[in-house]
C-alpha positions, 0 to 999 in steps of 0.5 A: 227694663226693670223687674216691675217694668217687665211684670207689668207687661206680661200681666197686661198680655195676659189680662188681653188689655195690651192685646185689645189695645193693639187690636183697637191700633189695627182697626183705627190705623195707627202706626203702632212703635216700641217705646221705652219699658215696654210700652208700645205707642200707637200714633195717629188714632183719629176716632172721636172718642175718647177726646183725650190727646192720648190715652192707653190700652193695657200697654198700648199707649195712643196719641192723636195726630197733634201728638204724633208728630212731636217729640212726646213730653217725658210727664206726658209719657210717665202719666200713660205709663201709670195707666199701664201700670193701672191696667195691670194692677185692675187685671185688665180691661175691668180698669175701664168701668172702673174709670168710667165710674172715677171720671162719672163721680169726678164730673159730678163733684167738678163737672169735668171728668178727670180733676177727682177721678182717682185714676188721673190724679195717681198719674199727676193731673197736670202731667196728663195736661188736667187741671184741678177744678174747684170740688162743687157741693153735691147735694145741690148738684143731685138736687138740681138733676133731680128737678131737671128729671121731674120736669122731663117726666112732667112735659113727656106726662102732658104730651103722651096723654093727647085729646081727651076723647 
């Protein structure tokens, strides 16, 4: 393990993000092994969310059963290491609002969470197994939600009156 390698798993044990990672492999029941440059791989997590075939914790990377069992594609293994490495740089669990934010404007500019979020596409999109999606304009799409919300607060207006007395 190198210098970098090593700085960013002690920054990450002691921003706790490696520690909630494994934490969050204990109560999930994964089967947690040492990987490569201090990363840990926490196999078989099976919740819900997030959706993604594998994602990471601090130093703690997590792999849904259809991951588990293979051997692990090395751009696969480089993209959760750059989130390692974002973890660190983000001082821990802070890098996960800071994500969701990144994923929201992402969504909101291609409808799909990760082709404009800043986080994946530092980690190569296409090694995460993202693809680029085509940036939409805005102003149409806030336009759109817009009207959506007025015709929400006009039917919830018309029902909440009931029988005039």
């Amino acid at each position: 393990m190198n210098t970098w390698e090593r700085t960013r798993e002690v920054a990450n044990w002691l921003n706790l993000s490696t520690i909630s990672g494994l934490v969050l492999a204990t109560t999930t029941g994964c089967n947690i092994e040492r990987g490569a440059r201090g990363i840990l791989y926490a196999r078989n997590y099976t919740p819900a969310l997030p959706k993604a075939g594998a994602f990471t914790v601090g130093n703690v990377v997590f792999f849904r059963p259809s991951l588990s069992g293979q051997v692990l594609r090395p751009q696969l293994l480089s993209h959760e290491e750059t989130h390692c490495t974002q973890y660190a740089v983000c001082l821990g669990l802070p890098f996960i609002p800071l994500y969701l934010a990144a994923a929201g404007y992402s969504w909101l500019r291609t409808s799909d969470p990760a082709s404009r979020n800043f986080f994946e596409r530092a980690a190569n999109l296409q090694a995460g197994g993202y693809r680029e999606r085509p940036v939409r304009k805005l102003m149409p799409v806030l336009a759109a939600g817009l009207r959506r919300g007025l015709r929400r607060g006009q039917s919830a207006a018309h029902t909440s009156k009931g029988p005039a007395a």
